[in-house]
Structures are given as structure tokens and as C-alpha cells.
N, C-alpha and C positions, 0 to 999 in steps of 0.2 A: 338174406338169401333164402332160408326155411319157406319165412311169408311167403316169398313169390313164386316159391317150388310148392308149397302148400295150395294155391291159389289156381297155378298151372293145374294141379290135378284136379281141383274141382271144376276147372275147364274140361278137361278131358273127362271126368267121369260124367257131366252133363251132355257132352257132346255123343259119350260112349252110348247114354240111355237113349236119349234122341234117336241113336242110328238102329239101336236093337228097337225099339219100342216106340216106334213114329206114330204108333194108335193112342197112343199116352203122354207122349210131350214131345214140343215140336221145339227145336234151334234154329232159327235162320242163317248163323253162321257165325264166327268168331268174335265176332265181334259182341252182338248179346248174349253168347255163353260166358263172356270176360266179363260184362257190365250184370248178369244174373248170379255168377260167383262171386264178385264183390258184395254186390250186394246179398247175396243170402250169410255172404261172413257177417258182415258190419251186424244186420240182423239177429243172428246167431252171437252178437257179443251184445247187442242193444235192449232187443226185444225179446228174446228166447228166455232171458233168466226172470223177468217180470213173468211170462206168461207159463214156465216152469215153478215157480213160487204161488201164483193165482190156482194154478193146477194142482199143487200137492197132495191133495186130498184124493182126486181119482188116481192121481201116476201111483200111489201109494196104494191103492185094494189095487189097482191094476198090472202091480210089480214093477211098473213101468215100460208097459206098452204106451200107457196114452202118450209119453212124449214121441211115438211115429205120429202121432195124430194132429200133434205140436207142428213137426218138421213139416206135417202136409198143409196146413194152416199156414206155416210162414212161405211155402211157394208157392199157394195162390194169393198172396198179398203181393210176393214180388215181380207174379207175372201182370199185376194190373201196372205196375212203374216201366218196362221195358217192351218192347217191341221184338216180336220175333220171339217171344221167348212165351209158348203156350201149354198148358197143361188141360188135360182132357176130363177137369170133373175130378171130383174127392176124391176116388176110391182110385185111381191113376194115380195121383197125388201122396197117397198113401206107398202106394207099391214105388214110387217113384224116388220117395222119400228113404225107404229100406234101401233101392237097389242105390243111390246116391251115399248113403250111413257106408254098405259094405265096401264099394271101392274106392271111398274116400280114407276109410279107414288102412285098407291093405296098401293104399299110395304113401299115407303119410307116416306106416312103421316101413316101407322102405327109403323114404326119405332121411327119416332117423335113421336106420341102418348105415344108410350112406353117408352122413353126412358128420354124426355121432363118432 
């Protein structure tokens, strides 16, 4: 149940940046916000922790900003596999990745709230 409530809300917080910020990533519609959150999880459990360990040395003087730079790296990888699902350039990518971290965050401690 969590998963797919967890899942939903990186639906909705893709869908959310889309509609504020259509100069920096584009949705086509439910359907590739669903197949772009699967996929940025699966990634996020796949590929994130190799390319957080290859990293460790800058995330480390950097205090750990460079893993934004991580998460903006893994969503131009995963806009090249979907359709409808576009980002506008690194530095988009970057700010897209932050505003994605904050409301996926604040969905998933009221998820636990609720559900806990």
C-alpha cells in the first residue's frame, strides 16, 4: 500500500512541476508521469547508489549538494527511455530535481503520518 501511495505522489509531484514550470519539463499526461516515476524509483534503487559511491569524493567537499546534480543526471537518462516525458537542459534538470526532492519528501512523511 505505502509503494503505490509513494509512487502516486511522485506522480503527482511530476505532474505538479510540469504545470508550474512547463519552461523546464514537459508531461504529456498520466500516463508518462506513471511510467517516469517508476522509473526514476527503480533507478533511484538501481543506479543512484553506484553513482553515489563513484561520487563520494566530490558529494563529500561538496557536503552533499552534488547528489542534486546526481538526481539531475538520473532525469535526463530517464527522459531519453519515455516519451512525453521532457526536461529542458541541465540546469532545469537541476532545479527540477530540488523542487521534485521537496514535495516528494513532504508527501511521503504524510503518508507515514497516515498510515503509521
Amino acid at each position: 500500500m505505502k509503494l503505490f501511495l509513494r509512487i502516486l505522489v511522485g506522480v503527482g509531484a511530476l505532474l505538479l512541476v510540469a504545470h508550474f514550470l512547463p519552461q523546464a519539463l514537459v508531461v504529456s499526461g498520466w500516463y508518462a508521469a506513471f511510467i517516469s516515476a517508476l522509473l526514476i524509483g527503480l533507478s533511484n534503487i538501481t543506479i543512484r547508489p553506484i553513482l553515489m559511491l563513484l561520487s563520494f569524493p566530490i558529494t563529500f567537499i561538496t557536503f552533499g549538494l552534488f547528489t542534486v546534480v546526481i538526481d539531475a543526471i538520473i532525469l535526463l537518462f530517464i527522459q531519453s527511455f519515455v516519451d512525453g516525458f521532457v526536461v529542458y537542459g541541465f540546469v532545469w534538470a537541476v532545479v527540477v530535481a530540488v523542487l521534485l526532492a521537496v514535495i516528494k519528501s513532504v508527501g511521503n512523511k504524510v503518508i507515514n503520518a497516515l498510515l503509521d
